[in-house]
TORMI-582678 format. One record per residue (C-alpha): z, x negated, y negated. Coordinates in nm, 3 decimals, m for minus. Example, Ala and Ser with C-alpha at 12.3 -4.5 7.8 and 13.67 -1.06 7.14 Angstrom:
<rs>
+---------+---------+---------+
!      c3 !      c1 !      c2 !
+---------+---------+---------+
!   0.780 !  m1.230 !   0.450 !
!   0.714 !  m1.367 !   0.106 !
+---------+---------+---------+
</rs>
This chain:
<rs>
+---------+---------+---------+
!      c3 !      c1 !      c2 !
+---------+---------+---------+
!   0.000 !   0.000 !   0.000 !
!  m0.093 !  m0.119 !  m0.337 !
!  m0.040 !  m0.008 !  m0.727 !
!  m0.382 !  m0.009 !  m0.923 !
!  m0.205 !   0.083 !  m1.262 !
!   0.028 !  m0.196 !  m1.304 !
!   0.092 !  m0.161 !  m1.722 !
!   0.428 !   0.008 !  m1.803 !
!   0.519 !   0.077 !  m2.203 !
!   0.810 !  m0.128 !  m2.277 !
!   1.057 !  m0.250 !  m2.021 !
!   1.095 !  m0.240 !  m1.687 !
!   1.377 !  m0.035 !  m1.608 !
!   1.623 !  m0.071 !  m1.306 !
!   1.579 !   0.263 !  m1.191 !
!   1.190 !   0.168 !  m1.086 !
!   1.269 !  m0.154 !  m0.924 !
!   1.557 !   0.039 !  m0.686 !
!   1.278 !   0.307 !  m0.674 !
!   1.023 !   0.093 !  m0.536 !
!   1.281 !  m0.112 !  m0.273 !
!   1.453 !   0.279 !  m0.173 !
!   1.060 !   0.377 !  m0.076 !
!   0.989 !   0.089 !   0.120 !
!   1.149 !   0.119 !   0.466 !
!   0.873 !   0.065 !   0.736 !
!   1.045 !  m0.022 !   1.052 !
!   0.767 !  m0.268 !   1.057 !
!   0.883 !  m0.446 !   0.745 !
!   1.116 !  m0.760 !   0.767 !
!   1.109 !  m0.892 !   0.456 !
!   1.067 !  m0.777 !   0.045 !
!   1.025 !  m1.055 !  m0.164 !
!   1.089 !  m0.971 !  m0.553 !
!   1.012 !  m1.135 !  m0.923 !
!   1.177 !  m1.042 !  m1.264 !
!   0.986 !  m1.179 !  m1.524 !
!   1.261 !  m1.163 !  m1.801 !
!   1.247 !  m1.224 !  m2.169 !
!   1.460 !  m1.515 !  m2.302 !
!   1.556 !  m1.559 !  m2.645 !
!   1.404 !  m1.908 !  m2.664 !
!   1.401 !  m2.114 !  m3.035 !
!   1.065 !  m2.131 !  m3.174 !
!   1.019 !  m2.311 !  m3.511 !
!   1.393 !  m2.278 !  m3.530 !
!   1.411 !  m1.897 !  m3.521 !
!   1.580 !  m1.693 !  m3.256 !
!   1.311 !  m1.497 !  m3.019 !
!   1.448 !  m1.112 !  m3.045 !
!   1.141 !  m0.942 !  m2.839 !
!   0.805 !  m1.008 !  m2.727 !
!   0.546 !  m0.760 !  m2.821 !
!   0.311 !  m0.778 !  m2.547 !
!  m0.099 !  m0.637 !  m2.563 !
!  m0.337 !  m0.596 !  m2.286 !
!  m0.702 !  m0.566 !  m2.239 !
!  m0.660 !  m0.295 !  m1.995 !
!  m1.025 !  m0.257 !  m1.861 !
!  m0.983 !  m0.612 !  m1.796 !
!  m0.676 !  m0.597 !  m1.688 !
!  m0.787 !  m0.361 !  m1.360 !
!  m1.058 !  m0.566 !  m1.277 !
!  m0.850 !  m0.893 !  m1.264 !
!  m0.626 !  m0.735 !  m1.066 !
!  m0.854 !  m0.601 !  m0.818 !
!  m0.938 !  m0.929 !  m0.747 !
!  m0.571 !  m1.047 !  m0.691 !
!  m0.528 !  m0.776 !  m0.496 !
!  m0.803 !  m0.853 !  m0.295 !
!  m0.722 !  m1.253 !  m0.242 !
!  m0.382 !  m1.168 !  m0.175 !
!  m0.469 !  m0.939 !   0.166 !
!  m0.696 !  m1.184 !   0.250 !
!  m0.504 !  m1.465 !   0.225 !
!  m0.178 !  m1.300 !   0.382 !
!  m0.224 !  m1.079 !   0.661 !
!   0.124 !  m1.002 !   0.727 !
!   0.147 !  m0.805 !   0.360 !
!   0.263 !  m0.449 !   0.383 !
!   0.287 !  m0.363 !   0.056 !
!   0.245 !  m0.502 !  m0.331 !
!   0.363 !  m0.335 !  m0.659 !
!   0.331 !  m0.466 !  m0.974 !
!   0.459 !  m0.382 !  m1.295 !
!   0.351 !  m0.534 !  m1.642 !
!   0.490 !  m0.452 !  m2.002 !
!   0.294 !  m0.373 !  m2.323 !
!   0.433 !  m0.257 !  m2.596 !
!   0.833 !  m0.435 !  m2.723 !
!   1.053 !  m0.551 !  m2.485 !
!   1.361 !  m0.718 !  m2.643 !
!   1.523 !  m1.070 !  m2.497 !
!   1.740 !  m1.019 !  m2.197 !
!   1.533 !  m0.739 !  m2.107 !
!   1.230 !  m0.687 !  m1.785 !
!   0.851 !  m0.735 !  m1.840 !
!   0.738 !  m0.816 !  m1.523 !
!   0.806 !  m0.682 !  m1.212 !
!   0.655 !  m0.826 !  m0.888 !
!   0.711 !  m0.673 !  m0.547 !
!   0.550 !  m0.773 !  m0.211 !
!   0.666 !  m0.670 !   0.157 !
!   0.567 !  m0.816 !   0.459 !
!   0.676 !  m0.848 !   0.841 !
!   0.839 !  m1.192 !   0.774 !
!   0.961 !  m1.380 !   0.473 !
!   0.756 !  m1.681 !   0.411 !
!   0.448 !  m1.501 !   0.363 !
!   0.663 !  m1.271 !   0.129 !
!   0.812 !  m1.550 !  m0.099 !
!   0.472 !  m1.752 !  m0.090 !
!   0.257 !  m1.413 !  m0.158 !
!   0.533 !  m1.321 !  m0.452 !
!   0.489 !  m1.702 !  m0.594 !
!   0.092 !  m1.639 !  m0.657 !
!   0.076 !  m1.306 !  m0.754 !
!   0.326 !  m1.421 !  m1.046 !
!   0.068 !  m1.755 !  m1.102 !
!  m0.224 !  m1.531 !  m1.119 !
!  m0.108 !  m1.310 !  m1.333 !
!  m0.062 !  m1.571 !  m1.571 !
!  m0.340 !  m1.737 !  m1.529 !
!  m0.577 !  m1.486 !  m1.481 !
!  m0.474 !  m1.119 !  m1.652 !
!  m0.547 !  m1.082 !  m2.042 !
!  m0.237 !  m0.986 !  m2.176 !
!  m0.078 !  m1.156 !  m2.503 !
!   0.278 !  m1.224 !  m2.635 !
!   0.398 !  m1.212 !  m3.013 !
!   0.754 !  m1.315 !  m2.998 !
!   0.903 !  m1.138 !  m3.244 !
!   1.177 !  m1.405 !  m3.482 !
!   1.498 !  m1.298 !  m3.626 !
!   1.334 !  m1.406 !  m3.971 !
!   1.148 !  m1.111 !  m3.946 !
!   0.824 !  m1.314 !  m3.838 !
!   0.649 !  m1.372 !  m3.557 !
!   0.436 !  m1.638 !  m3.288 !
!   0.129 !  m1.555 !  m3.076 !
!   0.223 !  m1.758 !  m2.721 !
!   0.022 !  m1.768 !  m2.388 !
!   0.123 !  m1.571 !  m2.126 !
+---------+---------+---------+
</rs>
């Protein structure tokens, strides 16, 4: 089972994440391997971070996704299931933007699966950050 919509508005909430893990209960399933891509409240140009105010190109978006979809059941055979979840919109420091879910019959494919989702995500899916200062300003940064 996979998720084609994978952009949330704002934060990830708990509730989803328990959602997701309370759904997934395949007798066949021995493993569920999770990310929390979290917002920090990092210094940049000697400013305090506050929230990151991410913005997708969501047409791309689906396509990129399709393809790491696609890579990761080919690469993996022992996935069951992958859910992803990726903020636009604010999300403020200490708070969820990413969410990255995979289950499988075993753990290392679950923890190696989980590793390059999260790598090509960055790498590949056009989304943007503008961290969001306490001076009231702000800086693009790379995913």
């Amino acid at each position: 089972m996979i998720n084609k919509e994978i952009l949330i508005q704002g934060s990830i909430k708990q509730e989803l994440v328990s959602k997701v893990i309370a759904e997934t209960n395949a007798g066949s399933i021995g493993a569920q391997s999770i990310f929390l891509g979290q917002v920090r409240n990092d210094i940049l140009e000697g400013k305090k971070v506050l929230e990151i105010d991410y913005s997708a190109y969501e047409e791309m978006v689906k396509i990129e996704i399709d393809k790491i979809f696609a890579h990761i059941k080919s690469t993996y055979d022992d996935v069951q299931k992958v859910y992803i979840r990726h903020s636009v919109g604010k999300v403020k420091a200490g708070e969820h933007s990413l969410f990255v879910f995979v289950a499988c019959g075993h753990r290392r494919q679950a923890f190696k699966a989980v590793e390059e989702i999260v790598d090509l995500i960055k790498e590949k899916l056009p989304v943007w950050k503008k961290e969001i200062l306490d001076d009231g300003g702000h800086v693009w940064t790379e995913n």
